[in-house]
C-alpha positions as a LaTeX table, in Angstrom:
\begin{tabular}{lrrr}
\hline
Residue & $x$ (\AA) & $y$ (\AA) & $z$ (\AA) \\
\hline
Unk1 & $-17.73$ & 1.29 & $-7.41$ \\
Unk2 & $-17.57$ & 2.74 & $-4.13$ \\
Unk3 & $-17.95$ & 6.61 & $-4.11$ \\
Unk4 & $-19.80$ & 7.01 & $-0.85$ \\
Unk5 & $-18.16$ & 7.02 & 2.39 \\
Unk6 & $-19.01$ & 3.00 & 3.67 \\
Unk7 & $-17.15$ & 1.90 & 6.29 \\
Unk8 & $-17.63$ & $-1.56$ & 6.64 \\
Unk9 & $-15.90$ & $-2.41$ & 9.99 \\
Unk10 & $-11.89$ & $-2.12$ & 10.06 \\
Unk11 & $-9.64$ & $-3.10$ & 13.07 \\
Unk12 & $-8.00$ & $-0.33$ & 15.57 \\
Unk13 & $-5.77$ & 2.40 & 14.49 \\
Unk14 & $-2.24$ & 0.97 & 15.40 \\
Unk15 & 0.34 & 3.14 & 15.91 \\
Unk16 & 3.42 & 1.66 & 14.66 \\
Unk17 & 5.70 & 4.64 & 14.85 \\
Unk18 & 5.26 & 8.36 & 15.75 \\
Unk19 & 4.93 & 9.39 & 12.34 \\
Unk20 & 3.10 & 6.08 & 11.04 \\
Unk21 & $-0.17$ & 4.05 & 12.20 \\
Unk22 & $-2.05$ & 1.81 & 9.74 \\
Unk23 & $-4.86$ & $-0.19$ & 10.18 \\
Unk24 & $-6.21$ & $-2.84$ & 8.51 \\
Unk25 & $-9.47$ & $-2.96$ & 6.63 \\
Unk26 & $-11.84$ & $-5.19$ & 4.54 \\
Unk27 & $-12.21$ & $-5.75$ & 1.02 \\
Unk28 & $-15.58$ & $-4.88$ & $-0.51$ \\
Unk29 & $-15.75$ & $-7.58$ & $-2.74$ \\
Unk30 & $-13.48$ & $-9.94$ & $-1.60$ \\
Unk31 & $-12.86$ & $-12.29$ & 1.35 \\
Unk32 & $-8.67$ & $-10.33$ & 1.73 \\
Unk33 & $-8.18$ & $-7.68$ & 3.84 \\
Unk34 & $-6.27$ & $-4.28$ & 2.52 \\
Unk35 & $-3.79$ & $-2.20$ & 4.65 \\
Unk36 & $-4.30$ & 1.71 & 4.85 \\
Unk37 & $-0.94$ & 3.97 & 5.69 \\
Unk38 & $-0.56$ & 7.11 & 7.24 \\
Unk39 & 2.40 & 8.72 & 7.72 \\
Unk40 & 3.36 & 12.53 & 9.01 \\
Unk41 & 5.70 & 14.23 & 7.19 \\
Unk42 & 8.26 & 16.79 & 9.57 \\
Unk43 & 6.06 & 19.79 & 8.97 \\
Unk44 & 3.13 & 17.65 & 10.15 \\
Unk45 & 1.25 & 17.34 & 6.85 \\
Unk46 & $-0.30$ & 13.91 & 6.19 \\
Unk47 & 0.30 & 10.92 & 3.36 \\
Unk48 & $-2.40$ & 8.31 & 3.15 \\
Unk49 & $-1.71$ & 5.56 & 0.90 \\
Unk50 & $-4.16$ & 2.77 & 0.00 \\
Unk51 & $-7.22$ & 4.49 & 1.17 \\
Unk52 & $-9.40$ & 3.08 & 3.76 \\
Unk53 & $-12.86$ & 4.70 & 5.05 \\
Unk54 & $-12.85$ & 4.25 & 8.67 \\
Unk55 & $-15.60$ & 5.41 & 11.01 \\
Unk56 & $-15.86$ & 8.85 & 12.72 \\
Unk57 & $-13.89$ & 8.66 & 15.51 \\
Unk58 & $-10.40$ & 6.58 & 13.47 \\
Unk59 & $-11.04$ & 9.78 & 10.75 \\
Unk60 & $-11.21$ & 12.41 & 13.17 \\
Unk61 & $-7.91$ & 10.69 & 14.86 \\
Unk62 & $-6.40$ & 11.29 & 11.86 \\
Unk63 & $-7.10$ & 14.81 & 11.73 \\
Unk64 & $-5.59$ & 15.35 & 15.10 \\
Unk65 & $-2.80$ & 13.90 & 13.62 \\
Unk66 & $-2.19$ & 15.97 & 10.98 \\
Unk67 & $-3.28$ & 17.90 & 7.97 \\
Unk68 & $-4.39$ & 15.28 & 5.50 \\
Unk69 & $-2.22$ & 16.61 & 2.30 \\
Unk70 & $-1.94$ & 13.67 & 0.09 \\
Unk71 & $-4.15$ & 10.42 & $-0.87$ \\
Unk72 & $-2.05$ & 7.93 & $-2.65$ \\
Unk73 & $-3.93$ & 5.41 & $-5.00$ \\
Unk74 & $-0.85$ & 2.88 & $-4.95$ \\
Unk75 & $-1.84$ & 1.28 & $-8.20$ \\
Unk76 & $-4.72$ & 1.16 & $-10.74$ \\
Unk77 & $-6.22$ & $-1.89$ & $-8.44$ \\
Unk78 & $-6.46$ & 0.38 & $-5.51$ \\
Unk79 & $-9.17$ & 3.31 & $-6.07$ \\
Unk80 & $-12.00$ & 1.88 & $-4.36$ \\
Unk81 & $-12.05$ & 4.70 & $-1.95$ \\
Unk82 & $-10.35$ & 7.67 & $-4.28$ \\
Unk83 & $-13.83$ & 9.13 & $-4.53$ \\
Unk84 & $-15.17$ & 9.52 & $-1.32$ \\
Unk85 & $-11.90$ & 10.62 & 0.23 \\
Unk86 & $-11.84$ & 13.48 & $-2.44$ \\
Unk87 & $-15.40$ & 14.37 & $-1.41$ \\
Unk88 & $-15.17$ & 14.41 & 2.09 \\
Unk89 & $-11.33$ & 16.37 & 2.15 \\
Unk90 & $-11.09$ & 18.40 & $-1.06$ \\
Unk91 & $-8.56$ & 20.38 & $-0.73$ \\
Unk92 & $-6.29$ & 16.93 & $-0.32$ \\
Unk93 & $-4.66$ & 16.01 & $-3.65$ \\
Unk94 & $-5.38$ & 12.22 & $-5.05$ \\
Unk95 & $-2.19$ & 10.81 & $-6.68$ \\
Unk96 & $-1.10$ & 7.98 & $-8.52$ \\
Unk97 & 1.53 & 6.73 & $-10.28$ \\
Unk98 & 1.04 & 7.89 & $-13.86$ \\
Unk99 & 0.78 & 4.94 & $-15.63$ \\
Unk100 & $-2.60$ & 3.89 & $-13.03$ \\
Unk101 & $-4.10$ & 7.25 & $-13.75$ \\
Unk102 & $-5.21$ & 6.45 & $-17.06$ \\
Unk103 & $-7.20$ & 3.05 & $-15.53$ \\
Unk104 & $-8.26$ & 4.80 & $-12.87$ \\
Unk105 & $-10.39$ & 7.59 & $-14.70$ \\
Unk106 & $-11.62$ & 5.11 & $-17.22$ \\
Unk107 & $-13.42$ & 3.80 & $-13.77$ \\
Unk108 & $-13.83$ & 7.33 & $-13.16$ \\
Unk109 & $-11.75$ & 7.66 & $-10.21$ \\
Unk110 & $-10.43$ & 11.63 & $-9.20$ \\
Unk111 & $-6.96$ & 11.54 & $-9.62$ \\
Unk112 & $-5.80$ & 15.27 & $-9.39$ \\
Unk113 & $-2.09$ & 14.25 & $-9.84$ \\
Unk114 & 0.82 & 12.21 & $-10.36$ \\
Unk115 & 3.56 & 11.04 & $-7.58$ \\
Unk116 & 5.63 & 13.82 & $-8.18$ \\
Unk117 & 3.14 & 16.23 & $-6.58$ \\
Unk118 & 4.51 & 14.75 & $-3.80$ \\
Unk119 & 7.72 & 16.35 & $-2.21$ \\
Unk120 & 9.85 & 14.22 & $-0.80$ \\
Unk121 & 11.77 & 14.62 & 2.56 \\
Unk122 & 13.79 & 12.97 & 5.08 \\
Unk123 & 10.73 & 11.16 & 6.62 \\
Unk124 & 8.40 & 9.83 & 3.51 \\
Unk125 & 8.80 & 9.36 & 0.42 \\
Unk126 & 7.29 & 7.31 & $-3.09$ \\
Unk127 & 8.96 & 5.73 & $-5.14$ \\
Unk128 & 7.52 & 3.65 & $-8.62$ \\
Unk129 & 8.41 & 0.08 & $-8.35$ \\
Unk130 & 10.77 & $-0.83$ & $-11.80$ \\
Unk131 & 8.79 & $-3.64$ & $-13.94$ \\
Unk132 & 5.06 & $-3.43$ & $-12.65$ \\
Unk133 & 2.58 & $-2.55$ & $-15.61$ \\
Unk134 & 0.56 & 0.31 & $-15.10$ \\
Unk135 & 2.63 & 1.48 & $-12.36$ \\
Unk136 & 2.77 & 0.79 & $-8.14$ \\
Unk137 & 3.77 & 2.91 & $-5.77$ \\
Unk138 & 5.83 & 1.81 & $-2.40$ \\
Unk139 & 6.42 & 4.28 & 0.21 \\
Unk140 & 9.64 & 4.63 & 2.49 \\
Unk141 & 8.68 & 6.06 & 5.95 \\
Unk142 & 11.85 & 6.72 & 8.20 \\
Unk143 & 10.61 & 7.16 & 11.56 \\
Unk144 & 12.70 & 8.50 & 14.87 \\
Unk145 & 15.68 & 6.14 & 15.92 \\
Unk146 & 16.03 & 5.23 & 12.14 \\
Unk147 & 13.34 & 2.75 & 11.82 \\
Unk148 & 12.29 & 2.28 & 8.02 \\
Unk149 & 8.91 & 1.00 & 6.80 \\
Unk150 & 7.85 & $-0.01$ & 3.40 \\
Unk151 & 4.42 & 0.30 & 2.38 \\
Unk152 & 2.84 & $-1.65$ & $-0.89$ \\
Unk153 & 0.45 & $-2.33$ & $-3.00$ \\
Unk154 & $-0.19$ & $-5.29$ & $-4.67$ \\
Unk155 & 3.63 & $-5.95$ & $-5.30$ \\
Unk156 & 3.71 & $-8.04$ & $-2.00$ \\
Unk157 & 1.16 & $-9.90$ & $-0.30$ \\
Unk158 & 1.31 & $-12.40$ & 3.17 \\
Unk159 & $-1.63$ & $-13.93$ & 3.48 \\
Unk160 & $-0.94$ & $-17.39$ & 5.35 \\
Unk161 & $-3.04$ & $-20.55$ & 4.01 \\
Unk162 & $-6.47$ & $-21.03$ & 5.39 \\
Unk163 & $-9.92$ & $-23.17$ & 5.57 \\
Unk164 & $-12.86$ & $-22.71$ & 3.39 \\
Unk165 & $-13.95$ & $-22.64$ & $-0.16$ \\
Unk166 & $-12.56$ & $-19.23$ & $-1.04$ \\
Unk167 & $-9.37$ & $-19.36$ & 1.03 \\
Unk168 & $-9.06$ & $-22.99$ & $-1.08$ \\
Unk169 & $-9.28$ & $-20.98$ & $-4.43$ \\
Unk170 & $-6.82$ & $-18.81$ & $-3.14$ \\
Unk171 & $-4.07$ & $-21.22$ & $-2.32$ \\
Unk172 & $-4.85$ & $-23.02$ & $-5.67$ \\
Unk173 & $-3.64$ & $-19.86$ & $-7.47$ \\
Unk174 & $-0.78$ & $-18.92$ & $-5.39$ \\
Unk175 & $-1.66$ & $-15.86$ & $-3.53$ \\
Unk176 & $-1.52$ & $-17.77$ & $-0.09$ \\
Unk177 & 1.26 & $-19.37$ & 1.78 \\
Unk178 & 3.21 & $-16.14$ & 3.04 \\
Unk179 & 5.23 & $-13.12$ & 1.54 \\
Unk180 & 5.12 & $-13.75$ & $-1.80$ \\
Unk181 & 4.91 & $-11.52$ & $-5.77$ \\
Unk182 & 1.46 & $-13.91$ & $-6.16$ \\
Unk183 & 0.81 & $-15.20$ & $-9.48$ \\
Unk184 & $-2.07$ & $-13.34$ & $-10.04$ \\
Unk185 & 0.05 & $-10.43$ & $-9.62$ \\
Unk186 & 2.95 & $-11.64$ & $-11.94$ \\
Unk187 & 0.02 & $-12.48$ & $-14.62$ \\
Unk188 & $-1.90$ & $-8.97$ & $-14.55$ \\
Unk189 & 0.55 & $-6.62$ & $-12.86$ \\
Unk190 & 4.45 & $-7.47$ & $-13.83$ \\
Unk191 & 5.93 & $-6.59$ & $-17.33$ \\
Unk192 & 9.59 & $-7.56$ & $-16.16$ \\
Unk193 & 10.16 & $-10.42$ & $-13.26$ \\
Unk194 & 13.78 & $-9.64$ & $-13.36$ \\
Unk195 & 13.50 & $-5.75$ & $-12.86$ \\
Unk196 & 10.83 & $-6.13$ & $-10.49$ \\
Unk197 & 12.92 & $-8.43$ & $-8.20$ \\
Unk198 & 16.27 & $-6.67$ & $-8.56$ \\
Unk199 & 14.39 & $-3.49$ & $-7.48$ \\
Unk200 & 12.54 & $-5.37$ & $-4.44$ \\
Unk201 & 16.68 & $-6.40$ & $-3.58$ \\
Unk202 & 17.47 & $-3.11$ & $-3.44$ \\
Unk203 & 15.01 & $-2.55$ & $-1.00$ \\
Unk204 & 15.64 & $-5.27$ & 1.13 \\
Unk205 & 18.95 & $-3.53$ & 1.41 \\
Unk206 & 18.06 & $-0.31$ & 3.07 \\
Unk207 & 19.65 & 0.95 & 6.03 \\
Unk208 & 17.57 & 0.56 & 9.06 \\
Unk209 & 14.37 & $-1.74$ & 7.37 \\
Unk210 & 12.11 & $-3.41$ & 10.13 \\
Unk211 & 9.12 & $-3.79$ & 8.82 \\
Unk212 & 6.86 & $-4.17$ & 5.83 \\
Unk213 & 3.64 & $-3.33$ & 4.94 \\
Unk214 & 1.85 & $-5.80$ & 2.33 \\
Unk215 & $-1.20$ & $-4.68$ & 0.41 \\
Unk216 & $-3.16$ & $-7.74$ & 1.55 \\
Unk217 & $-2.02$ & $-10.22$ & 4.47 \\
Unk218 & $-0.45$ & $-9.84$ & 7.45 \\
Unk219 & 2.31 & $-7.15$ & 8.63 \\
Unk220 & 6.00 & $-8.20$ & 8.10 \\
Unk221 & 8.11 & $-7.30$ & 11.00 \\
Unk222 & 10.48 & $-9.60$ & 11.74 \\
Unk223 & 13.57 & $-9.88$ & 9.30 \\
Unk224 & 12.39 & $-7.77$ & 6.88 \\
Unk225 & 15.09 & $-7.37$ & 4.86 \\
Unk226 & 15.94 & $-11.25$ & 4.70 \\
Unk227 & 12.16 & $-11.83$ & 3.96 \\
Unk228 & 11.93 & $-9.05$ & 1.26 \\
Unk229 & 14.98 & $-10.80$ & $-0.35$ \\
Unk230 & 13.37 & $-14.41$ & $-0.46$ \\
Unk231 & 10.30 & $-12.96$ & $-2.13$ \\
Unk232 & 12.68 & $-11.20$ & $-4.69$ \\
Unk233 & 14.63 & $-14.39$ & $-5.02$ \\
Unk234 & 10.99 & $-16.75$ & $-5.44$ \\
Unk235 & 10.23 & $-14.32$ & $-8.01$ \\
Unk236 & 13.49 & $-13.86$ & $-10.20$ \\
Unk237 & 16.27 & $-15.61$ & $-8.97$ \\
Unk238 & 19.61 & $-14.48$ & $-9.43$ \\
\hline
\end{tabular}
């Protein structure tokens, strides 16, 4: 459990839209990396989903960049960091989807609300992904010129093949190899293949898509929505 703020190195805040920047942490525990999100609403107000703790001066970019107003826990796998965000900005609510708050305070996460605490507008918005047990949370970020994102959890991972023992073990249980729904995921975190791809078609389907965000791996941002589709297609096909 990680309740104290630890950074434990991260790459650079990038900047991938005028209302979105991510950056790309470590995993605690394993040899994957994990993707935080932050994205400005209109009124500048602040969601951050899949939280990260970055050093001083990536936090206190953030805060120039807005009012931190939301911390989204994407899914009950996800909470490492729930804790010592709430500590160190209070008065920001920690949300989940509903289904993940019940994990998530068994592990004694703070979860002060659900998704729907979260108002939706023309810029952001969450949505619950149809067939994933316990719940997972994508989020839609429409930046200037039309530009859509999609952010994830553990719904969607990229992680190319690599060398070594561990990266070995990964590829023998399918969670390497590119944009996939890994088998891990469809063991311990799908109740319905079919729903879950039909929904991921629908989102490869939105107006203006160009890039997507996996929990693990590496950014998507070339044909998104044809690559979204072949991962819905791997998963359930039609």
């Amino acid at each position: 459990m990680i309740d104290a703020w630890k950074f434990l190195g991260h790459g650079p805040l990038l900047r991938l839209e005028p209302n979105l920047w991510a950056v790309e942490g470590p995993h605690p525990r394993l040899t994957i990396n994990r993707w935080m999100v932050v994205a400005r609403l209109a009124d500048g107000r602040l969601i951050m989903h899949n939280p990260v703790a970055l050093d001083g001066a990536s936090m206190l970019a953030i805060e120039q960049f807005g009012t931190l107003t939301w911390v989204v826990i994407p899914n009950r796998f996800h909470g490492l960091d729930a804790v010592a965000f709430k500590q160190r900005y209070p008065r920001a609510l920690v949300v989940s989807p509903e289904a993940s708050a019940v994990h998530l305070r068994k592990q004694k996460k703070t979860i002060d609300s659900f998704l729907t605490e979260v108002p939706a507008d023309d810029t952001v918005s969450l949505e619950p992904l149809d067939g994933v047990k316990g719940g997972e949370a994508v989020m839609r970020v429409t930046s200037p010129g039309g530009h859509v994102t999609l952010a994830f959890g553990d719904a969607l991972f990229n992680m190319p093949h690599g060398s070594g023992f561990v990266m070995f073990m990964l590829r023998l249980i399918g969670s390497t190899g590119g944009p996939r729904v890994t088998r891990l995921m469809q063991l311990a975190g799908v109740s319905d293949k079919k729903a879950l791809a039909a929904h991921l078609r629908r989102l490869s389907a939105t107006p203006g898509l160009v890039r997507l965000i996996p929990g693990h791996g590496q950014l998507i941002d070339r044909d998104a929505p044809a690559t979204l589709a072949a991962v819905a297609d791997r998963l359930a096909p039609e």
